[in-house]
C-alpha positions, 0 to 999 in steps of 0.5 A: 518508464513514465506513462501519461495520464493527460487524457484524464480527468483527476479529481481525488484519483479514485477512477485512475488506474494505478496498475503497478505504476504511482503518480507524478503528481508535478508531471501527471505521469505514471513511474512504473512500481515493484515490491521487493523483500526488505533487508536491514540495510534498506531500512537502517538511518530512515527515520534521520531521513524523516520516516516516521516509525522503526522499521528495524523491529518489524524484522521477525520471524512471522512477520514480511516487510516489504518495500515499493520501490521505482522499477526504473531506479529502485527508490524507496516509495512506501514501506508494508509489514505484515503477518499470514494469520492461518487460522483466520484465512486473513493477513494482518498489516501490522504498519505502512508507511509511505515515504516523507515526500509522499506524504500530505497535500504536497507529495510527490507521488500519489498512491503509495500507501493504497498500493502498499495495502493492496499488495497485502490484499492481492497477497490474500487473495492469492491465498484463497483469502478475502479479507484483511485487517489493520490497526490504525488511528481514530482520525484516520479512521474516514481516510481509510474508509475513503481511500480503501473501502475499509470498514471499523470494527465495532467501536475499536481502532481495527479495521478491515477490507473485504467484498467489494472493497477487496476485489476493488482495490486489487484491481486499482494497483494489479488490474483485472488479472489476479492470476498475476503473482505480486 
């Protein structure tokens, strides 16, 4: 089900409401998206297809992978591995990837790796959490702080997003309703 977005006014996307949808980037229409458990079929051949990690070796025991998929033909969008850290009340998100053609200044779809890290969020929070952490790249260190609200620790490559960051992103991809199960 596509959903127009017409009336809106698109600069980077940071005020459009993504709620469980990704953007057309071609049309400017909403494809409504789900979260699905991943299986070793979904994801063997993928990097022959241009993803760019081994997913294979995110299937382990304490560790969830996810995939974004349309709702309407269950197209593979984005991937999500990540991991429950009792201990520290947090989840930690081990990788997302989001498809080849969503990737760059010409994707397909926009939205695909912010909805990723938003499920792990909405996971969280769900959980009573309000934080979660990554490992990302120096350079990509201003477009997580950008897109996510995420903060650096210290001078490491680990980051996390909390407060109002948190609630922020949830809200973008699950709306206002955080009863909702993801």
């Amino acid at each position: 089900m596509k959903t127009s977005t017409k009336n809106l006014v698109r600069t980077d996307n940071a005020n459009v409401d993504y709620s469980s949808h990704l953007l057309d980037m071609r049309t400017n229409e909403f494809r409504q998206t789900d979260i699905k458990s991943v299986t070793r079929k979904d994801i063997i051949g993928l990097k022959r297809k241009g993803w760019l990690f081994n997913w294979l070796i995110h299937l382990k025991d304490g560790i969830e992978v996810k995939q974004l998929i349309f709702k309407d033909d269950g197209a593979m969008q984005g991937l999500v591995a990540f991991e429950e850290l009792t201990a520290a009340k947090t989840f930690f998100v081990h990788l997302v990837e989001s498809a080849p053609h969503n990737r760059g200044t010409v994707k397909l779809y926009d939205g695909a790796g912010s909805h990723l890290f938003a499920y792990v969020a909405k996971r969280a929070a769900d959980k009573g959490y309000n934080i979660i952490y990554f490992d990302t790249k120096t350079l990509l260190m201003p477009y997580y702080s950008k897109k996510l609200g995420a903060q650096q620790i210290g001078r490491s490559k680990r980051m996390y997003v909390d407060g109002d960051a948190f609630v922020k992103l949830i809200k973008k991809f699950y709306g206002g309703n955080n009863n909702e199960k993801p």
